[in-house]
RODO-2510 file (C-alpha; in nm, 4 decimals, decimal comma):
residues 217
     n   res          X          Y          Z
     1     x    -4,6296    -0,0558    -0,9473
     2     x    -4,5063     0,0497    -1,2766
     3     x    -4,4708     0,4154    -1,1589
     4     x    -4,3017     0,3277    -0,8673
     5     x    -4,0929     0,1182    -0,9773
     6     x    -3,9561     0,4043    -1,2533
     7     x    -3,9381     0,6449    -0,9288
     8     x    -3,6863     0,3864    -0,7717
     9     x    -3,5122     0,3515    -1,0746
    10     x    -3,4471     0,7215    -1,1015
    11     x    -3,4072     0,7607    -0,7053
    12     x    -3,1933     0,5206    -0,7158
    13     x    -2,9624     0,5888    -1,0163
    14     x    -2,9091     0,9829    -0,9158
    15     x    -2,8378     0,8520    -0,5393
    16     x    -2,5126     0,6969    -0,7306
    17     x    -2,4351     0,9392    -0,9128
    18     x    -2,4255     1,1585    -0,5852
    19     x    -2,2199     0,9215    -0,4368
    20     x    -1,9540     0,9290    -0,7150
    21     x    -1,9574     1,3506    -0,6692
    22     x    -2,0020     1,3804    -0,3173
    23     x    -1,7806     1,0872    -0,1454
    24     x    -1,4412     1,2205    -0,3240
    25     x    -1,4928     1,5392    -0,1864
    26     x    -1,5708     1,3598     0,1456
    27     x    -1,2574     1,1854     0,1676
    28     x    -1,0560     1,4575     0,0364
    29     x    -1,1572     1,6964     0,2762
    30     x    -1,1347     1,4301     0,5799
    31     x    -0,7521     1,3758     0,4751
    32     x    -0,6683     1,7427     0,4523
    33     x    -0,8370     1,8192     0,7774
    34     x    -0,6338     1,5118     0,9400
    35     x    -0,2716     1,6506     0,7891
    36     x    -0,4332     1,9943     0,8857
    37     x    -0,4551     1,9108     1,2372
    38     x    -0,1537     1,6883     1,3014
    39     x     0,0974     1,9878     1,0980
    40     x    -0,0506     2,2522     1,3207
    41     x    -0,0056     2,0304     1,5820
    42     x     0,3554     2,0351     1,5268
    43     x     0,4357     2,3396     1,5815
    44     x     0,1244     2,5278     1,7315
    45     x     0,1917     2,4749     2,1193
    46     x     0,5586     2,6298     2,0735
    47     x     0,4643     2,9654     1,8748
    48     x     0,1470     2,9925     2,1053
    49     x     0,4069     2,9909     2,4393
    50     x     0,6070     3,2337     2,2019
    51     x     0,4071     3,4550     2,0550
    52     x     0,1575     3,5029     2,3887
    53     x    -0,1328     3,4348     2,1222
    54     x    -0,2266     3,1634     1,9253
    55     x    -0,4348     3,0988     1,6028
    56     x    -0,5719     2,8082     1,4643
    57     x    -0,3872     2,7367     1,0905
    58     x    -0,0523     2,9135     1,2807
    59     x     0,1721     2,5754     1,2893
    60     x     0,0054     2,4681     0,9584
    61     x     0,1882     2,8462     0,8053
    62     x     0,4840     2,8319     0,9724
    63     x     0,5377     2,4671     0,8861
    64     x     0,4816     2,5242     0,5516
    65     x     0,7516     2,8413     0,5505
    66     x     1,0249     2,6503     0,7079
    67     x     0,9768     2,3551     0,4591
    68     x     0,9889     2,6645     0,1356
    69     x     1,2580     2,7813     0,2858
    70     x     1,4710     2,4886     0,3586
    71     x     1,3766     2,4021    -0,0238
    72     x     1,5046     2,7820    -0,1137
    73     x     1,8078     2,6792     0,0833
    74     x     1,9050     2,3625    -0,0745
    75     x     1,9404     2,5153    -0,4045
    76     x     2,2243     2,7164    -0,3193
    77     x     2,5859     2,6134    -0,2234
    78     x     2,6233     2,7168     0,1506
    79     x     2,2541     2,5554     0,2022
    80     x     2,3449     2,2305    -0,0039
    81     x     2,6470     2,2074     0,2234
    82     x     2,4758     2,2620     0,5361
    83     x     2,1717     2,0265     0,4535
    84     x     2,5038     1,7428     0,3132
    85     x     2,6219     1,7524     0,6491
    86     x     2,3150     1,7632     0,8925
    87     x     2,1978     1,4514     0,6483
    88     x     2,5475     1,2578     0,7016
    89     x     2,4836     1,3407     1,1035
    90     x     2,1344     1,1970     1,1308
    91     x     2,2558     0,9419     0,9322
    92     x     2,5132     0,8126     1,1922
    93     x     2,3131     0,8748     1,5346
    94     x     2,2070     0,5158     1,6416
    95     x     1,8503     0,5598     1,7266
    96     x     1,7265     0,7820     1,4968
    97     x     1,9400     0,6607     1,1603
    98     x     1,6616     0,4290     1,0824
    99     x     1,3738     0,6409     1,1333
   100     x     1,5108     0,9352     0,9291
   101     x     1,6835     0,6830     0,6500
   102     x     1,3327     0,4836     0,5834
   103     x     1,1092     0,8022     0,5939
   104     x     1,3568     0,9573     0,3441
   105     x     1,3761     0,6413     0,1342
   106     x     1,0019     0,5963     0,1416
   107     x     0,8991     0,9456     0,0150
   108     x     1,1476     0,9330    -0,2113
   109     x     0,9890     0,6890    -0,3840
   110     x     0,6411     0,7855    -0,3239
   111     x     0,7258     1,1287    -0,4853
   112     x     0,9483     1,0229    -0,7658
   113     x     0,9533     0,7530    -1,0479
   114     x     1,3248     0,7650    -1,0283
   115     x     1,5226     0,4693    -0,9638
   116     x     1,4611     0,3550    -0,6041
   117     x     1,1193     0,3900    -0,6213
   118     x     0,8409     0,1308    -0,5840
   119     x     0,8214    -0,0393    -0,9389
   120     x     0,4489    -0,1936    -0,9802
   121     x     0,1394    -0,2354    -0,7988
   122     x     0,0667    -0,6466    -0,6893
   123     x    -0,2262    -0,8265    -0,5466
   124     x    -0,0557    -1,0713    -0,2732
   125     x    -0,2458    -1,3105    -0,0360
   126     x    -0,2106    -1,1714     0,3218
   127     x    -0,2744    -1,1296     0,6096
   128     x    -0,4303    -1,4994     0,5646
   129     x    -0,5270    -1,6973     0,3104
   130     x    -0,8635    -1,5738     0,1049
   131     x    -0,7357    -1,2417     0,2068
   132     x    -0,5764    -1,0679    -0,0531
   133     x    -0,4112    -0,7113    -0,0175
   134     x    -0,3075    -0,4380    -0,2692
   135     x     0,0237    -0,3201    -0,2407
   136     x     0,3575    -0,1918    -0,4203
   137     x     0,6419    -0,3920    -0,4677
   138     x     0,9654    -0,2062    -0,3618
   139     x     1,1941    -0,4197    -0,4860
   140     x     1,2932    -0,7698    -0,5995
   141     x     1,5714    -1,0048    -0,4272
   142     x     1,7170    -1,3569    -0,3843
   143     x     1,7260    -1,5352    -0,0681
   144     x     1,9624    -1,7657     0,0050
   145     x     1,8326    -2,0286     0,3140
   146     x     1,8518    -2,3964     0,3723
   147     x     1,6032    -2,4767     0,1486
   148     x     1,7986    -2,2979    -0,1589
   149     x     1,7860    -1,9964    -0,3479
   150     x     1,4427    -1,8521    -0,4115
   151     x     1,2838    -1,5292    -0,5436
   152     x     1,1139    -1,3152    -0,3174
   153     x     0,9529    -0,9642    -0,3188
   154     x     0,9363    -0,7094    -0,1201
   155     x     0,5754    -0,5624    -0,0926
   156     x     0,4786    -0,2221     0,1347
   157     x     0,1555    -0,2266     0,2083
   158     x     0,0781     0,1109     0,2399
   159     x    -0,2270     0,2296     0,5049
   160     x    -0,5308     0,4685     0,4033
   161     x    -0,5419     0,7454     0,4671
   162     x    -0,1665     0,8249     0,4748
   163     x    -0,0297     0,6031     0,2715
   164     x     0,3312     0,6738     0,4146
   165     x     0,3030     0,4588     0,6795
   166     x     0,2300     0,0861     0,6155
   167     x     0,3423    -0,2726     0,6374
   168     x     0,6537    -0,4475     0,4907
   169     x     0,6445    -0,7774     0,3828
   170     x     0,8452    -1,0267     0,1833
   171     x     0,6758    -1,2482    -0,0444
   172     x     0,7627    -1,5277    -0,2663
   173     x     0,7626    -1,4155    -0,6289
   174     x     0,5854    -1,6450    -0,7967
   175     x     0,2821    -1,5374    -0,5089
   176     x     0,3201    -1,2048    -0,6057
   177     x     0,0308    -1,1110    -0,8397
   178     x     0,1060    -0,7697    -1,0340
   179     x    -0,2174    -0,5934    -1,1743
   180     x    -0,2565    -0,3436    -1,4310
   181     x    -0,2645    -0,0675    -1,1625
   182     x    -0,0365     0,2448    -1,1916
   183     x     0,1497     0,3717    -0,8657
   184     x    -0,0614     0,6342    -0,8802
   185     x    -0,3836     0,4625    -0,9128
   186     x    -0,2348     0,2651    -0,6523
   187     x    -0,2030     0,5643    -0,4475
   188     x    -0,5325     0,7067    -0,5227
   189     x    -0,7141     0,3269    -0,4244
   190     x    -0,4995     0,3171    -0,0650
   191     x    -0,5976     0,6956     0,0278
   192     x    -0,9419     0,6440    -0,0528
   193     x    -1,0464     0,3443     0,1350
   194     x    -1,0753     0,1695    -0,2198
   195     x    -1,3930     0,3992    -0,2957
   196     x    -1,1501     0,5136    -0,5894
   197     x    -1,1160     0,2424    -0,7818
   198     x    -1,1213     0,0799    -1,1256
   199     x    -1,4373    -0,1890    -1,1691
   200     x    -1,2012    -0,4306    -1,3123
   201     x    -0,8934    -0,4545    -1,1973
   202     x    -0,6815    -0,7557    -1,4036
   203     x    -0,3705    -0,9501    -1,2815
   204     x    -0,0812    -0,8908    -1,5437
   205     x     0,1268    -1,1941    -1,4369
   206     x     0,3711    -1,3130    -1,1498
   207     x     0,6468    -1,0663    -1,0648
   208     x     0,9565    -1,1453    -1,3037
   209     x     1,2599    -1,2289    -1,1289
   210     x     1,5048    -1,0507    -0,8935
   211     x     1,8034    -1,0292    -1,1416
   212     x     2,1377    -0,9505    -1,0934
   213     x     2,0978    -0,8478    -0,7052
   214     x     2,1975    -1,1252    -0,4199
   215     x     2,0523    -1,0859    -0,0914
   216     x     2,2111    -1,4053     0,1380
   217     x     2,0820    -1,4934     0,4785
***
């Protein structure tokens, strides 16, 4: 019993540690093959109708070109200009303002700690309650209703695994729980499934208040 007990000790200890090498790589390979697929996607039926041939990885290469070069471009006057007023055009069109606005917006502040982007990670109490979610708050406000002025959040709740589509929610502040997460450990938890994750995760206080900024309904 003794022995076998040892044996399932060891089995079971170098199982985990397997886990913790092997699952990572899992996931990691799983989200590059989805954003793999669905970039080649983009573009692969057009250069395949083009070209007369088609290759799988094609869309994923060209896609990645046009995006260096539209970056080459924007770092010189005439392409500055050009990309200032194609932004202030999609900007204006009705249907598609929104879209192209909030996908800006949001990897703007996925990508940058610069003002704008989402300021702390929070534990909040949704979709029910017992149920608690992670998410990032994106900004404080004050709302103004019949019952009074009261502080609210706002929370994206971002899903796994592409964390640049989510849920938006606003939450009362003082049921807004902020942890002692980074936004990129934040990150890391949502893409992973919350397989990547710290083993104690500790609540550092309610989200302070919305400040100087008036938001009246």
């Amino acid at each position: 019993m003794a022995v076998a007990g040892l044996m399932f000790s060891a089995f079971k200890r170098y199982f985990l540690s397997g886990v913790l090498v092997v699952v990572p790589v899992i996931i990691t390979f799983l989200v590059l093959r989805f954003l793999f697929q669905t970039v080649d996607g983009i573009l692969g039926p057009y250069l395949g109708q083009f070209l007369g041939y088609y290759h799988i990885g094609l869309g994923v290469l060209v896609t990645l070109l046009i995006i260096l070069l539209a970056g080459v471009l924007t770092h010189n006057l005439i392409g500055s200009e050009l990309y200032r007023i194609a932004d202030q055009l999609l900007g204006r069109v009705p249907f598609i303002r929104p879209i192209y606005a909030g996908s800006k917006q949001l990897l703007a502040s996925l990508t940058s700690g610069e003002k704008g982007s989402f300021q702390q990670a929070a534990i909040i109490e949704y979709p029910r309650s017992g149920l608690y979610s992670l998410c990032l708050i994106s900004q404080r406000i004050r709302l103004m209703i019949e019952d009074g002025e009261k502080e609210y959040c706002v929370c994206f709740i971002p899903s796994t695994p592409t964390p640049v589509t989510g849920m938006t929610v606003v939450v009362p502040a003082d049921e807004v729980q902020v942890i002692d997460l980074s936004i990129e450990e934040a990150m890391k938890f949502f893409m992973s499934g919350g397989v990547v994750s710290p083993q104690v995760i500790k609540q550092g206080g309610f989200a302070p208040a919305a400040g100087d900024k008036d938001h009246t309904l």
